[in-house]
VEXDREN-2710 file (C-alpha; in Angstrom, 1 decimal):
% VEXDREN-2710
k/r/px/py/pz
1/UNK/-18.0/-6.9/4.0
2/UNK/-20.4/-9.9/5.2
3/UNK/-23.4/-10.9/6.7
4/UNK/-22.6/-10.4/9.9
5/UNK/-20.8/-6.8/9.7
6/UNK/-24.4/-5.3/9.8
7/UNK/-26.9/-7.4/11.7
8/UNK/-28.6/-4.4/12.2
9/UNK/-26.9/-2.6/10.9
10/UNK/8.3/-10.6/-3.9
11/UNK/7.4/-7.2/-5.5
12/UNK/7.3/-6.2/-9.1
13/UNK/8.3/-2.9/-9.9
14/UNK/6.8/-2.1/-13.2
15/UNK/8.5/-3.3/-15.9
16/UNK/5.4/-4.6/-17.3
17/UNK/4.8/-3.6/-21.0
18/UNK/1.2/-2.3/-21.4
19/UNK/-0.7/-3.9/-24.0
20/UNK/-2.3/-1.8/-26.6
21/UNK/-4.6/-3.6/-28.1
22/UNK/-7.1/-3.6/-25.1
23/UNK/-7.1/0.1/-25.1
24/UNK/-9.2/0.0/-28.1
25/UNK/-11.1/-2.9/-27.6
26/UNK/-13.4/-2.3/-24.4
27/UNK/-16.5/-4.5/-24.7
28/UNK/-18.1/-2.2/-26.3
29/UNK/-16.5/0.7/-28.1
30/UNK/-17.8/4.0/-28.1
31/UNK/-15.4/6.5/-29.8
32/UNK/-12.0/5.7/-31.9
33/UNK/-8.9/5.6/-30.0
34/UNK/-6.5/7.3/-31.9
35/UNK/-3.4/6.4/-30.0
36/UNK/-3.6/3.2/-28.9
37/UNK/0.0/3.8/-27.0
38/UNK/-1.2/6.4/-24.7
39/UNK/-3.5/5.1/-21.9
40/UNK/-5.1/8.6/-21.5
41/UNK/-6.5/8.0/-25.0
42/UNK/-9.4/5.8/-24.2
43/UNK/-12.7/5.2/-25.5
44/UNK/-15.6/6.8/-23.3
45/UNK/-19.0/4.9/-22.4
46/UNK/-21.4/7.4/-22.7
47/UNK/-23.7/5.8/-20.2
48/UNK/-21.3/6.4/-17.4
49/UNK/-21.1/9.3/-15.4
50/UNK/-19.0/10.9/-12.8
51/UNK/-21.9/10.9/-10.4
52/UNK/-20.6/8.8/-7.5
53/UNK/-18.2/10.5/-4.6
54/UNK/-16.2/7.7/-4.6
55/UNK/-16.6/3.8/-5.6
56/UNK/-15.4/0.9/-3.5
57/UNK/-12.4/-0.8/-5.6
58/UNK/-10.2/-3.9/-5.6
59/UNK/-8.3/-5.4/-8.6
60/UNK/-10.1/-8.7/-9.8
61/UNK/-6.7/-11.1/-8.9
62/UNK/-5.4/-9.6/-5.7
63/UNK/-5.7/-12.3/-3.6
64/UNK/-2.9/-13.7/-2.2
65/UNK/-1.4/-16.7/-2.5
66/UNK/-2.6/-16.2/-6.6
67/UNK/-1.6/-12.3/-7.2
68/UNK/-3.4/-12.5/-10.8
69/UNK/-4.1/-8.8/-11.6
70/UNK/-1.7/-7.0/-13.8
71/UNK/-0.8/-3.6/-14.8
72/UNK/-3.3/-4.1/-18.2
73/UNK/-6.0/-5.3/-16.0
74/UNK/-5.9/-2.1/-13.5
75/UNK/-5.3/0.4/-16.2
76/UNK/-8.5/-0.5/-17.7
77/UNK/-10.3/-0.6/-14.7
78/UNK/-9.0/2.8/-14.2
79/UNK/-10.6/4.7/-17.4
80/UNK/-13.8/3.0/-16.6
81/UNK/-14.0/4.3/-12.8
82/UNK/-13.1/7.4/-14.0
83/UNK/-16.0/8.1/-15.9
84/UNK/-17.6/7.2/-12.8
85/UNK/-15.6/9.0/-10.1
86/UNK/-12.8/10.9/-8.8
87/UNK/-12.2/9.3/-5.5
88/UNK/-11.7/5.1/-4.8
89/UNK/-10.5/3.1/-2.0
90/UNK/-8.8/0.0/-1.6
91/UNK/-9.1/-2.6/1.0
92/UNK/-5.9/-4.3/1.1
93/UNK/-1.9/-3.7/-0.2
94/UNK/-0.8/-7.4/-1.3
95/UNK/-0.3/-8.5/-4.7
96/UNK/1.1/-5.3/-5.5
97/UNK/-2.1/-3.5/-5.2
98/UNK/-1.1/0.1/-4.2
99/UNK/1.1/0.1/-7.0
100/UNK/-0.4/-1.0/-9.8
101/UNK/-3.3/1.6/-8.8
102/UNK/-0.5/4.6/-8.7
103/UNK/0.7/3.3/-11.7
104/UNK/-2.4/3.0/-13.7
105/UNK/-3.6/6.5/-12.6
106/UNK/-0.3/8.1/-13.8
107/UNK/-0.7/6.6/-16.9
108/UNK/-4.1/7.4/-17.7
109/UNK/-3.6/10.6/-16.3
110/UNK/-7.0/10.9/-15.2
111/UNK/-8.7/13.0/-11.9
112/UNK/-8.3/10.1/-9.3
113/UNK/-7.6/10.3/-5.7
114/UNK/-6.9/6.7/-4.0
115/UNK/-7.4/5.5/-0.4
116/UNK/-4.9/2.8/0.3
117/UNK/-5.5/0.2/2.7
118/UNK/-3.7/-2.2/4.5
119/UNK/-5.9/-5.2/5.8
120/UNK/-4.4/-6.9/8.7
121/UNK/-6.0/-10.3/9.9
122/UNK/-6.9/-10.9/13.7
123/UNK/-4.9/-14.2/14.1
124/UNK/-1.6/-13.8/13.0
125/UNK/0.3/-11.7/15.1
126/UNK/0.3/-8.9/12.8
127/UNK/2.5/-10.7/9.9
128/UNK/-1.1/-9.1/7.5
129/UNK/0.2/-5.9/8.6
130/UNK/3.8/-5.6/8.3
131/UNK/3.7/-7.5/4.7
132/UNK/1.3/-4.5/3.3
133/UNK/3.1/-1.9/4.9
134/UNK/5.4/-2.6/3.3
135/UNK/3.6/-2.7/-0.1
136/UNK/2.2/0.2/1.0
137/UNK/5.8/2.1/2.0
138/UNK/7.4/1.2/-1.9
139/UNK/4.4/2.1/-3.2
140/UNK/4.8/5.9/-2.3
141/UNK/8.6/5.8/-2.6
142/UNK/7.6/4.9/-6.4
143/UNK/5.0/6.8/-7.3
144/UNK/5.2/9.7/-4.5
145/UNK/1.3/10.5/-3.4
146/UNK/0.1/13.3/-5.3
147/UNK/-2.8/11.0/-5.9
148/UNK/-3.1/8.9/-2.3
149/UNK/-5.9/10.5/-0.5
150/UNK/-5.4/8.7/2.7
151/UNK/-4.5/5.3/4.0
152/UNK/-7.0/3.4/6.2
153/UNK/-5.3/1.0/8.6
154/UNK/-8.0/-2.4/9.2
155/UNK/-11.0/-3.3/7.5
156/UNK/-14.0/-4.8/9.9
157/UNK/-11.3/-5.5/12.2
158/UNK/-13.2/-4.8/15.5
159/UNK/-16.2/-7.0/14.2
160/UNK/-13.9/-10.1/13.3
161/UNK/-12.0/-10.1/16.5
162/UNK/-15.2/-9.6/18.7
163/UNK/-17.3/-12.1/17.0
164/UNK/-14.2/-14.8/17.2
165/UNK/-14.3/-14.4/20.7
166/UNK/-18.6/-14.1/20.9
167/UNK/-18.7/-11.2/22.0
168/UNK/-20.8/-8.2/20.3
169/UNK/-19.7/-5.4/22.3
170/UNK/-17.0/-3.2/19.9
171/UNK/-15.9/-1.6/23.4
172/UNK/-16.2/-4.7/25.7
173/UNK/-13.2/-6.8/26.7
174/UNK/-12.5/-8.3/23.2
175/UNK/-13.1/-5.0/21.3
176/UNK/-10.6/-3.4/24.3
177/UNK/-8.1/-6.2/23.1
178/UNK/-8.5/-5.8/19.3
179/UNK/-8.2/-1.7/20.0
180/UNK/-4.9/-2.4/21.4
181/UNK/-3.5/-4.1/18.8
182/UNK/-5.0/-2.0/16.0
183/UNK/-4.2/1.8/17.7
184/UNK/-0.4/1.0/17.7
185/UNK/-0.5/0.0/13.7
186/UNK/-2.2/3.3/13.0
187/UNK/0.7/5.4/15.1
188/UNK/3.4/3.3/13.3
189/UNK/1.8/3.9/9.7
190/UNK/1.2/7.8/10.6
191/UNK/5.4/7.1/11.5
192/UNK/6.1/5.7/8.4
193/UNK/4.3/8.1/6.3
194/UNK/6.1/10.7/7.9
195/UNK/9.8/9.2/7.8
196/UNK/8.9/9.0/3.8
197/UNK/8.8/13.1/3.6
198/UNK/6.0/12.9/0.7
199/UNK/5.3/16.9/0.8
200/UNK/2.0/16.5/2.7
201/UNK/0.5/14.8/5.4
202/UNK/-1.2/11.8/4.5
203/UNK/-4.4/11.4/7.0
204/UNK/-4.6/7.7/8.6
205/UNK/-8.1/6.0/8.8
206/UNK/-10.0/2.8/9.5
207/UNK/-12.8/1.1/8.2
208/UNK/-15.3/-0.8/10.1
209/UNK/-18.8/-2.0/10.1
210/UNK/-21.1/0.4/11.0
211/UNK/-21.8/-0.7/14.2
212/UNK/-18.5/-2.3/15.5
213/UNK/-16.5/1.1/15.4
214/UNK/-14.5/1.3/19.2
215/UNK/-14.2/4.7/20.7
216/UNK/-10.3/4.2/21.2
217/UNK/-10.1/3.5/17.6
218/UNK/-12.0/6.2/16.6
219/UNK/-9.6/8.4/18.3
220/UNK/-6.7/7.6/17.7
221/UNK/-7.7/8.2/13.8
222/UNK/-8.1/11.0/11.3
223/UNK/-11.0/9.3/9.7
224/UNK/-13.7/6.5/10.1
225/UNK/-14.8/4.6/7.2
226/UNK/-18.6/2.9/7.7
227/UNK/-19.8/-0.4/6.3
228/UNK/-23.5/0.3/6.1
229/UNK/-25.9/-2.1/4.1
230/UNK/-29.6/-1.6/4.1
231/UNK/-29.6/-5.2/2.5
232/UNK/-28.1/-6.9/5.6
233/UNK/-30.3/-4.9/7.6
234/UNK/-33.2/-6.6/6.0
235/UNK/-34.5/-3.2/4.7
236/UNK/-36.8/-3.0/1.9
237/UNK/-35.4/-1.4/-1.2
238/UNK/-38.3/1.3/-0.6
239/UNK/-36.6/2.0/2.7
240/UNK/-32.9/1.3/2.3
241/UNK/-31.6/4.7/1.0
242/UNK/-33.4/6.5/3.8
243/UNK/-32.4/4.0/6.2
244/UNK/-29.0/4.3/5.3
245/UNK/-28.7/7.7/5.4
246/UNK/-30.5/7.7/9.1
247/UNK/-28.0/5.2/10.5
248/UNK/-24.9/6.7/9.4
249/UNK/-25.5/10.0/10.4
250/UNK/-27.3/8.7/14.2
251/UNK/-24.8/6.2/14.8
252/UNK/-21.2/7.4/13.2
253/UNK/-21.0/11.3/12.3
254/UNK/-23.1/12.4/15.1
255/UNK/-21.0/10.0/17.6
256/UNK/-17.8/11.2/16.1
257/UNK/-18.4/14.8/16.2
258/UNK/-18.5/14.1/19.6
259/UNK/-14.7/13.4/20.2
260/UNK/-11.8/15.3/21.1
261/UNK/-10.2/14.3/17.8
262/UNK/-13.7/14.5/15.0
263/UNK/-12.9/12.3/13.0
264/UNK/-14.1/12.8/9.6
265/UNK/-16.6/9.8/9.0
266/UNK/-17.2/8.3/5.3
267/UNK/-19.3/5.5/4.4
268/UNK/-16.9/3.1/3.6
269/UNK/-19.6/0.6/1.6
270/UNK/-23.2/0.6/0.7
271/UNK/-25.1/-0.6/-2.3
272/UNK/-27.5/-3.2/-3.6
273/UNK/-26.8/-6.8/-4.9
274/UNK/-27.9/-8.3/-8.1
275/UNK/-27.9/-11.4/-7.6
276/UNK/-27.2/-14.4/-5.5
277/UNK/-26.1/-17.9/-5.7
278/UNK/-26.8/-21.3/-4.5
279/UNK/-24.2/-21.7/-2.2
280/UNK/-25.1/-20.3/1.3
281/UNK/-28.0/-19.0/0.0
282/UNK/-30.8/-18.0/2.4
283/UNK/-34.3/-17.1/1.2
284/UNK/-34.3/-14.7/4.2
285/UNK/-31.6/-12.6/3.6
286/UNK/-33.4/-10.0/2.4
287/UNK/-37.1/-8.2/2.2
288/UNK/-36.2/-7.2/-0.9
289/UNK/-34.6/-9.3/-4.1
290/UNK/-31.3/-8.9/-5.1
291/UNK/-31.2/-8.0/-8.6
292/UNK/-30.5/-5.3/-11.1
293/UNK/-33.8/-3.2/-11.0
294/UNK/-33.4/-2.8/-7.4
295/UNK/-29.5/-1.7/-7.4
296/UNK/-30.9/0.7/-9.6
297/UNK/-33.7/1.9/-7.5
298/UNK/-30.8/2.5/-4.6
299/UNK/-28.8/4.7/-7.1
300/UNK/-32.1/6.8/-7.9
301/UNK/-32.6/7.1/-4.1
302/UNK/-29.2/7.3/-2.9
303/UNK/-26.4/8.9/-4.8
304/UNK/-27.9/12.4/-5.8
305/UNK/-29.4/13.0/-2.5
306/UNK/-26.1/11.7/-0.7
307/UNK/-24.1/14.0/-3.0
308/UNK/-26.8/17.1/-1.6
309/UNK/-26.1/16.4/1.5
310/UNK/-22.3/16.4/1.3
311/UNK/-22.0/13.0/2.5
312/UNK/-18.7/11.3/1.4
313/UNK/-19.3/7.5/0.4
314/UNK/-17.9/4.8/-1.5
315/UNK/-20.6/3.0/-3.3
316/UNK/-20.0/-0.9/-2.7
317/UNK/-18.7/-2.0/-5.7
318/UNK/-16.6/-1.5/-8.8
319/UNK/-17.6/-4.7/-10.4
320/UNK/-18.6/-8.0/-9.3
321/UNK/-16.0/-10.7/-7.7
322/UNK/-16.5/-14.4/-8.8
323/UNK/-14.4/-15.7/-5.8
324/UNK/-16.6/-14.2/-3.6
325/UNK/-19.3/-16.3/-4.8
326/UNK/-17.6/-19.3/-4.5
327/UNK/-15.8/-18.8/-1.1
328/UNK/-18.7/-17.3/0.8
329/UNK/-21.8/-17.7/-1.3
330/UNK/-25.3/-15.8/-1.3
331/UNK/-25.1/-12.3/-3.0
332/UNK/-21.5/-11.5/-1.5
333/UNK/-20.1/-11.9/-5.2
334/UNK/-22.6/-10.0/-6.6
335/UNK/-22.6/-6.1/-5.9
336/UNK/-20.8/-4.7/-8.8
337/UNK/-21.6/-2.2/-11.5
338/UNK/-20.4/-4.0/-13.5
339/UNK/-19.8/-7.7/-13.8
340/UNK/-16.6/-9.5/-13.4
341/UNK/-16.1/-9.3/-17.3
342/UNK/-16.4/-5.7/-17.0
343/UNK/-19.5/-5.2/-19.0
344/UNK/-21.4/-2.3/-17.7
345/UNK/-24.8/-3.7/-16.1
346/UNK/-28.3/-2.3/-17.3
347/UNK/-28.2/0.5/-15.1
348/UNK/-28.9/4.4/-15.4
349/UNK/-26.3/6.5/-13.7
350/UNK/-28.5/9.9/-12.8
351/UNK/-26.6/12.8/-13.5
352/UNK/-26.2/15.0/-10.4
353/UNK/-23.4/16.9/-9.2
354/UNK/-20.4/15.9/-6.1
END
């Protein structure tokens, strides 16, 4: 996700021992653990609920070349987001990613579906690609995919390509030149996943900004996934669940159900931040302020209504991500439920059913 995507809109294999003194010692405690050995013995927070369709999710430390997160880490971000949800997705398949996700989920042995993802860059001859493939192609040979829901091939990779090259036009030339690098990575993962004989058939996706989708792409997938930010529309906070819910359904599931193929279309992020920092900051990056009170004015708008309506969304994100804020600046590190410590922000989770 960034500014521009909506101007209007060698492996480990787990030997790792899991600690167990973190299971019973979440920032705040809320019940006893009684077995601290059994990851699906976990305290519960009972000012989470299992209101959101899905959350946006990637493991604080998966950034290549550092690969910090750890089995622990992931495990525990697991109970939390399921007290949340049943459904995330990730972005990306290096540092061991889709593993330590299939991992943690066994483990805890909680309700959760996973989208992997497998985030190739524009600029390197597909090297992104083939590395989390195959991440991505271990991952389900380990763990099998009775919890993968899906696995979405590029994230904003339309936008990035076309705006490299200046262009604005998802189906001009440059958007014609990223779709034909893209469509053949979606045929050979939708290959792969078939050569693995996993019992079912995995559907293959992308993810882009709202606004950047390219009608190739969108056919030659089983699903869209939407980037759609009311805050980088410059919507007011008044305006941005309606707004939201307005573009999405004008400029991606009405255009979709319009294709041969009708690709189911999600939206792949949208939230509020809470915060921004110095660096990069711009005063007119938004109508409204970032902060807590309005993130939680979007979840009173946004969630139970989106829920109604049967729309399928990942609310952007888990919890907040320091390097973010320090590699891009402004309120991109600052979208989380939760902070980057993992304490639960002052927020009110409305109860309504998925």
């Amino acid at each position: 996700m960034s500014a521009t995507a909506m101007q209007e809109p060698v492996r480990t294999y787990y030997q790792e021992p899991v600690s167990t003194s973190f299971l019973c010692s979440f920032k705040v405690l809320f019940s006893t653990c009684t077995n601290p050995n059994d990851p699906s013995n976990f305290p519960k927070n009972p000012a989470l609920k299992q209101s959101f369709y899905g959350i946006a999710y990637t493991p604080l430390g998966s950034q290549l070349p550092d690969c910090g997160s750890s089995l622990t880490e992931v495990i525990e971000d697991i109970q939390l987001l399921s007290q949340l949800t049943t459904s995330i997705r990730l972005y990306g398949a290096d540092c061991n990613q889709s593993s330590l996700v299939l991992a943690a989920i066994q483990a805890t042995q909680v309700n959760m579906g996973v989208y992997l993802g497998n985030y190739p860059a524009v600029d390197d001859n597909g090297t992104a690609y083939e590395r989390q493939r195959g991440e991505i192609q271990t991952a389900l040979q380990t763990y099998g995919a009775s919890n993968v829901l899906g696995v979405t091939v590029g994230n904003e990779f339309i936008l990035d390509y076309i705006t490299e090259a200046g262009q604005t036009d998802p189906n001009g030339s440059a958007g014609q030149q990223a779709a034909a690098m893209l469509i053949p990575w979606i045929q050979d993962t939708r290959s792969m996943l078939a050569s693995l004989n996993l019992g079912k058939t995995l559907p293959v996706g992308n993810a882009d900004a709202g606004s950047y989708f390219n009608t190739q792409v969108l056919e030659a997938v089983d699903y869209g996934m939407s980037n759609v930010h009311p805050w980088f529309a410059n919507q007011s906070i008044t305006d941005a669940a309606a707004w939201t819910a307005s573009f999405f359904q004008t400029t991606n599931a009405d255009f979709a159900a319009t294709l041969p193929n009708n690709p189911k279309m999600y939206i792949a992020e949208t939230g509020w931040p809470t915060n921004t920092s110095q660096f990069n900051y711009n005063p007119n990056d938004g109508v409204s302020l970032a902060s807590v009170p309005n993130l939680q004015i979007f979840i009173d708008t946004f969630v139970c209504q989106a829920n109604q309506n049967g729309t399928g969304y990942f609310f952007f994100e888990y919890c907040d991500e320091p390097w973010k804020a320090t590699t891009y600046g402004g309120v991109e590190g600052y979208w989380g439920l939760f902070d980057s410590n993992k304490n639960f922000k002052n927020l009110t989770i409305p109860t309504c059913s998925i």
